[in-house]
N, CA and C atoms as an extended XYZ file, in Angstrom:
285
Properties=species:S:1:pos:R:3:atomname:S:1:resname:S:1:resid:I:1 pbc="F F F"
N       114.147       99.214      160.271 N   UNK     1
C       113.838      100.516      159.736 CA  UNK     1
C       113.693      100.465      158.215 C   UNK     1
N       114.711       99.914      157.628 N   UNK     2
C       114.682       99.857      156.286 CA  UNK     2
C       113.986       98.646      155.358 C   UNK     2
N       112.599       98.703      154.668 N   UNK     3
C       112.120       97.767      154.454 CA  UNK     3
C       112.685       97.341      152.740 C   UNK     3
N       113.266       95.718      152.765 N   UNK     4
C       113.013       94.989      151.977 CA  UNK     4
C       112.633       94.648      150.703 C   UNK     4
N       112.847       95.104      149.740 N   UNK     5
C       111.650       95.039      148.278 CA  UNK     5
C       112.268       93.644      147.569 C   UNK     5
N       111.158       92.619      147.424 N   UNK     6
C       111.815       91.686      146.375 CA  UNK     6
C       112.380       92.388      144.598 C   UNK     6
N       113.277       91.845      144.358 N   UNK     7
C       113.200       92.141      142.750 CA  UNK     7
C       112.154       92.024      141.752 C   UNK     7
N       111.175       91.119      142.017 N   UNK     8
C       110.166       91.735      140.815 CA  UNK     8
C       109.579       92.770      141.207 C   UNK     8
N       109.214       92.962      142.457 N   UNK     9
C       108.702       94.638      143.210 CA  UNK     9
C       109.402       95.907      142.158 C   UNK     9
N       110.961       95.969      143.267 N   UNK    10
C       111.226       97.209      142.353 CA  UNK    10
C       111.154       96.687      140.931 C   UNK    10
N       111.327       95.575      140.260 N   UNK    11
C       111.118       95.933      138.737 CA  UNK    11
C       109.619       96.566      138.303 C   UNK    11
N       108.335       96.050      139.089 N   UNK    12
C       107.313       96.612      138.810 CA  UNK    12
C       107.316       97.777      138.867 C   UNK    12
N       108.006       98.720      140.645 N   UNK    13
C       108.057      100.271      140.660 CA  UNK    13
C       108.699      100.700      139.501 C   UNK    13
N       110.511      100.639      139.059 N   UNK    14
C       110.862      101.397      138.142 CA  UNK    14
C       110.047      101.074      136.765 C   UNK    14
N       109.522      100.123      136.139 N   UNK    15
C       108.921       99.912      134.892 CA  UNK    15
C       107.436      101.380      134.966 C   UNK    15
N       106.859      101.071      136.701 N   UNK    16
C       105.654      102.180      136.352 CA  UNK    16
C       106.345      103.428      136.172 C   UNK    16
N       107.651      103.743      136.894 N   UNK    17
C       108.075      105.476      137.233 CA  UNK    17
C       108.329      105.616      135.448 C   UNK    17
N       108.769      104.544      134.644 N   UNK    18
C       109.015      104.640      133.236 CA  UNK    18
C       108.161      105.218      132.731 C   UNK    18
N       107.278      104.634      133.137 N   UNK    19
C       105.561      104.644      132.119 CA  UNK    19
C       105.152      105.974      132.257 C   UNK    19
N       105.315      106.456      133.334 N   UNK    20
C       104.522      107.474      134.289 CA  UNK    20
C       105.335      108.505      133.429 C   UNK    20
N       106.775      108.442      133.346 N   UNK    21
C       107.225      109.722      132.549 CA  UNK    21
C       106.738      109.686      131.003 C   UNK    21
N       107.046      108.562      130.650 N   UNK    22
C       106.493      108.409      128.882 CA  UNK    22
C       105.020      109.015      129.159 C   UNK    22
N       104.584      108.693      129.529 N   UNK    23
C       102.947      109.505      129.876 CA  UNK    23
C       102.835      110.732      130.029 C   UNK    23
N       103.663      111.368      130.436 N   UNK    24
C       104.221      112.461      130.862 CA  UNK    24
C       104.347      113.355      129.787 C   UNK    24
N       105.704      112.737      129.262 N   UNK    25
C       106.238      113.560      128.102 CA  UNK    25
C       105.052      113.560      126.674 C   UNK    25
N       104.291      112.745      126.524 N   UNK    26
C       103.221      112.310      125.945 CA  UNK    26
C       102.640      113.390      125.557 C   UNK    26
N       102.185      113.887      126.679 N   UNK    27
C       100.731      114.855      127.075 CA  UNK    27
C       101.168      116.102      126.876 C   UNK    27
N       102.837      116.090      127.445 N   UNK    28
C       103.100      117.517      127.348 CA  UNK    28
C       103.336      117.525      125.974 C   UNK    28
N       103.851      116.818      125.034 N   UNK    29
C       103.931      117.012      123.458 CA  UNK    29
C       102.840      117.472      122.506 C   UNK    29
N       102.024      116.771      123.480 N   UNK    30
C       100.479      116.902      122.134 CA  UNK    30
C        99.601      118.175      123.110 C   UNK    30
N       100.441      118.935      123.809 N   UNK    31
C        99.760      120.660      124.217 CA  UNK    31
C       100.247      120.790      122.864 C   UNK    31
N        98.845      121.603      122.656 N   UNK    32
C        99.362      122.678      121.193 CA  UNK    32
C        99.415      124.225      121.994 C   UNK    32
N       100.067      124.554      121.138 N   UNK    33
C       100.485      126.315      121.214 CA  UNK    33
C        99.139      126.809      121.093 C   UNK    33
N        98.851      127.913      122.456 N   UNK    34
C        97.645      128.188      122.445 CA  UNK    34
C        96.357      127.852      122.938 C   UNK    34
N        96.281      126.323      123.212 N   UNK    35
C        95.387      125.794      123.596 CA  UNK    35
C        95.443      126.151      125.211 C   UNK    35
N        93.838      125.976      125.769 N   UNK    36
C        93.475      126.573      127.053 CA  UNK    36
C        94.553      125.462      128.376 C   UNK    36
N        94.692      126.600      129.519 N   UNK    37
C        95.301      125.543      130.274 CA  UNK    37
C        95.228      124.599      130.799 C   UNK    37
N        95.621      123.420      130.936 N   UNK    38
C        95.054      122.291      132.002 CA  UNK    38
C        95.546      122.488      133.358 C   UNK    38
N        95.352      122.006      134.337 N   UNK    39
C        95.724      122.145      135.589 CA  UNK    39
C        97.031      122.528      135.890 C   UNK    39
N        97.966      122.475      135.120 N   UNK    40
C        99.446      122.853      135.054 CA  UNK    40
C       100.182      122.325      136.266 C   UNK    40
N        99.665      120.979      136.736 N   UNK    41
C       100.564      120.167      137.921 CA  UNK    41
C       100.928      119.188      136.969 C   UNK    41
N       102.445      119.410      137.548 N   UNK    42
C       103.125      118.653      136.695 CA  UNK    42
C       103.263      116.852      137.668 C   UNK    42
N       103.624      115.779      136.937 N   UNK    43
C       104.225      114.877      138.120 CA  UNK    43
C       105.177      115.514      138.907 C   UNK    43
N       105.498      114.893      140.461 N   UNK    44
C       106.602      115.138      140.866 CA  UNK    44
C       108.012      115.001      140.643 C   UNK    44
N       107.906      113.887      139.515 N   UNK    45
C       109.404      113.049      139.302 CA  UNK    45
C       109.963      113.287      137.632 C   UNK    45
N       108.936      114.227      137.426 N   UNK    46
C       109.192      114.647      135.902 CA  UNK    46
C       110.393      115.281      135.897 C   UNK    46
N       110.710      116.247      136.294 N   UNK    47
C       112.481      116.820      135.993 CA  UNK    47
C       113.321      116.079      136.519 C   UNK    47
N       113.299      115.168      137.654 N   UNK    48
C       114.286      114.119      138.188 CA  UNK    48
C       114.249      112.906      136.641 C   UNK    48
N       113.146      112.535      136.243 N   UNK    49
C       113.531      111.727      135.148 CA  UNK    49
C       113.804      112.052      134.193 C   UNK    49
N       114.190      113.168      133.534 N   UNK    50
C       114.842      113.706      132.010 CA  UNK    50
C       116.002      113.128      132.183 C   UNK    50
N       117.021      112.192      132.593 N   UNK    51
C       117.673      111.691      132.571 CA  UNK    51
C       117.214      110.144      131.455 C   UNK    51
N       116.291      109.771      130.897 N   UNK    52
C       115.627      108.767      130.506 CA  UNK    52
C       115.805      109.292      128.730 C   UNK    52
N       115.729      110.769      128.531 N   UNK    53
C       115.376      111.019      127.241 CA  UNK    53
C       116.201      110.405      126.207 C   UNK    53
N       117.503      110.049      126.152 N   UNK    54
C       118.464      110.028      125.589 CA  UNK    54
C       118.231      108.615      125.106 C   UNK    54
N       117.508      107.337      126.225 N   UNK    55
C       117.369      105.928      126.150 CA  UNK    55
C       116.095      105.510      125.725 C   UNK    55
N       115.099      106.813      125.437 N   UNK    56
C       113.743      106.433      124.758 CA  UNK    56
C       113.575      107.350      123.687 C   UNK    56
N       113.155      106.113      122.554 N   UNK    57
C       112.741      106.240      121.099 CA  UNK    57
C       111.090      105.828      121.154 C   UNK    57
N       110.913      107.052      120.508 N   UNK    58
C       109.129      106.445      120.416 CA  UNK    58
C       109.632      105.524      119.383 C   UNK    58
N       108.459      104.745      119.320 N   UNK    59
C       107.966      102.994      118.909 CA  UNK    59
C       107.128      103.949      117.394 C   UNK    59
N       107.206      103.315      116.023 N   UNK    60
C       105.946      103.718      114.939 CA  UNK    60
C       104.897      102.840      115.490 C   UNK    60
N       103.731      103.729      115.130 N   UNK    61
C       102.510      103.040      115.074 CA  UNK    61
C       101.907      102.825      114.418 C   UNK    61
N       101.415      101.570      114.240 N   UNK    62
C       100.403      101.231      113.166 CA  UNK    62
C        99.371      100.977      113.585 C   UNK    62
N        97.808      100.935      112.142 N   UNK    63
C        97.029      100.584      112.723 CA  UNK    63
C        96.146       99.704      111.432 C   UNK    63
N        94.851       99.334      111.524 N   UNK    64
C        94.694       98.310      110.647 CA  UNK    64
C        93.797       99.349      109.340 C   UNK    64
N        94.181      100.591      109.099 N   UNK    65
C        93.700      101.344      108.206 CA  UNK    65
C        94.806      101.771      106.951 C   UNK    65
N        94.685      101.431      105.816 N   UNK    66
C        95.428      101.386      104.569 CA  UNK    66
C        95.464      102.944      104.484 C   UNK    66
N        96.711      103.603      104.253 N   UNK    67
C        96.517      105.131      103.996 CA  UNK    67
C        96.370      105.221      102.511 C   UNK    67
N        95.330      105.614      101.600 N   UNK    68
C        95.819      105.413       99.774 CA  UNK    68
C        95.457      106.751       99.780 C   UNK    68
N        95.987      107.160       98.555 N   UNK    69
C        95.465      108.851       97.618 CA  UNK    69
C        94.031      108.620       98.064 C   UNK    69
N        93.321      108.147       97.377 N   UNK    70
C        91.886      107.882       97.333 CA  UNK    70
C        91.250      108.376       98.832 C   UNK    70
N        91.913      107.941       99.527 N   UNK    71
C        91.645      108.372      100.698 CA  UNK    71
C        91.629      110.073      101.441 C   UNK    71
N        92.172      110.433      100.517 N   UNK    72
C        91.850      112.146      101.184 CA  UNK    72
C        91.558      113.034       99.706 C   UNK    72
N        91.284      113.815       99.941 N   UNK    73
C        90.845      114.291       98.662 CA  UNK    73
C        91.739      115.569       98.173 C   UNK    73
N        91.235      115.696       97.226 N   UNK    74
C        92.836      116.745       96.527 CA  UNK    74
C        92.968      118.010       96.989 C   UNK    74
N        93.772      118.683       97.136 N   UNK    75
C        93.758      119.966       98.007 CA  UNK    75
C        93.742      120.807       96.771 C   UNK    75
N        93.925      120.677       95.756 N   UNK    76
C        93.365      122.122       94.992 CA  UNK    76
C        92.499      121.411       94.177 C   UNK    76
N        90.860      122.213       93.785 N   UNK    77
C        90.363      121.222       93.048 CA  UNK    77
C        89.956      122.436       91.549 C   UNK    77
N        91.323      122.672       90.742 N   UNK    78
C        91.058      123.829       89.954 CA  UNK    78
C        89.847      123.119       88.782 C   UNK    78
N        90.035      124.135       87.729 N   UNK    79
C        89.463      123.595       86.758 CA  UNK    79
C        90.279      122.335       85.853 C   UNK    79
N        89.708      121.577       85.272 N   UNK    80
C        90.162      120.892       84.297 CA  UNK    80
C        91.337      121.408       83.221 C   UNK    80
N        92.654      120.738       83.108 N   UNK    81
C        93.826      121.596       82.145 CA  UNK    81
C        94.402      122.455       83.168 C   UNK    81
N        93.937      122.842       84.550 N   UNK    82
C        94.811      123.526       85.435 CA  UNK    82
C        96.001      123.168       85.518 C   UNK    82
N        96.035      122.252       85.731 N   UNK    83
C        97.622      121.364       86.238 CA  UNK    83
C        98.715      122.101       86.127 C   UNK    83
N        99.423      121.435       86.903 N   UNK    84
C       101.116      122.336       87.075 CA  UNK    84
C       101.446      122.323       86.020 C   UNK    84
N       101.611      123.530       85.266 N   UNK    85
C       102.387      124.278       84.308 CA  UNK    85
C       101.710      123.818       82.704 C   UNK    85
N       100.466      123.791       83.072 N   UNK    86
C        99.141      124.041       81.852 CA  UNK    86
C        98.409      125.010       81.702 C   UNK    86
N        98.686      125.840       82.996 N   UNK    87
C        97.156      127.172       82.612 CA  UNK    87
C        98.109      127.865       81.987 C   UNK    87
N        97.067      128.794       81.429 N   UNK    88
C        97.097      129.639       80.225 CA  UNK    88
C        96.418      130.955       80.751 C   UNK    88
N        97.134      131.786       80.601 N   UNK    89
C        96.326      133.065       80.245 CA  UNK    89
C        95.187      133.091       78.949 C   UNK    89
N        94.192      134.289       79.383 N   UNK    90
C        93.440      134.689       78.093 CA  UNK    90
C        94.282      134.774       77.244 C   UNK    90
N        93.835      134.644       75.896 N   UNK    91
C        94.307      135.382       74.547 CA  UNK    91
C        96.403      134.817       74.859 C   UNK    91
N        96.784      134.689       75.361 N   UNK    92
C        97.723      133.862       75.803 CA  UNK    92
C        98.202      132.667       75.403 C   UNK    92
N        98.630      131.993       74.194 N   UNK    93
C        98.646      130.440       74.419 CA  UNK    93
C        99.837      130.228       73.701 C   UNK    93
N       100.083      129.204       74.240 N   UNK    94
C       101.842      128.700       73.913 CA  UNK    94
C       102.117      128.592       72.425 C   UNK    94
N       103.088      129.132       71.869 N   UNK    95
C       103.236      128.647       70.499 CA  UNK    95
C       104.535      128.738       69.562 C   UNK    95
């Protein structure tokens, strides 16, 4: 009645049920507030595995792109002499 699993078996099953939740929790993170619904079926084994949260740390990611200043551009682009704590009022000037 009861069938057998070698050990690399179940290590393959529990490593996918791993994956399958990290995948999981993944998708549900990057819903933004607001955005239209997706099918809203969840896995089956998703609330049985929140027992996992406590033993997984997302990993940083890297990738082969240098982040520099240069690379994004300035978010205020005032006039020249704007700078933090240079403008001046009209008829106004420090003295």
């Amino acid at each position: 009645m009861y069938k057998y699993l070698s050990a690399n078996k179940i290590m393959r099953k529990w490593k996918r049920l791993r994956d399958t939740y990290n995948k999981e929790k993944r998708t549900e993170k990057e819903k933004r507030s607001g955005s239209a619904a997706g099918s809203g079926k969840r896995w089956k084994f998703f609330a049985v595995m929140g027992f996992l949260d406590p033993f997984l740390t997302p990993r940083e990611t890297s990738g082969n792109m240098v982040r520099t200043v240069e690379n994004f551009p300035p978010e205020d682009q005032g006039q020249p002499g704007e700078a933090a704590g240079e403008c001046q009022s009209e008829g106004q000037g420090l003295q």
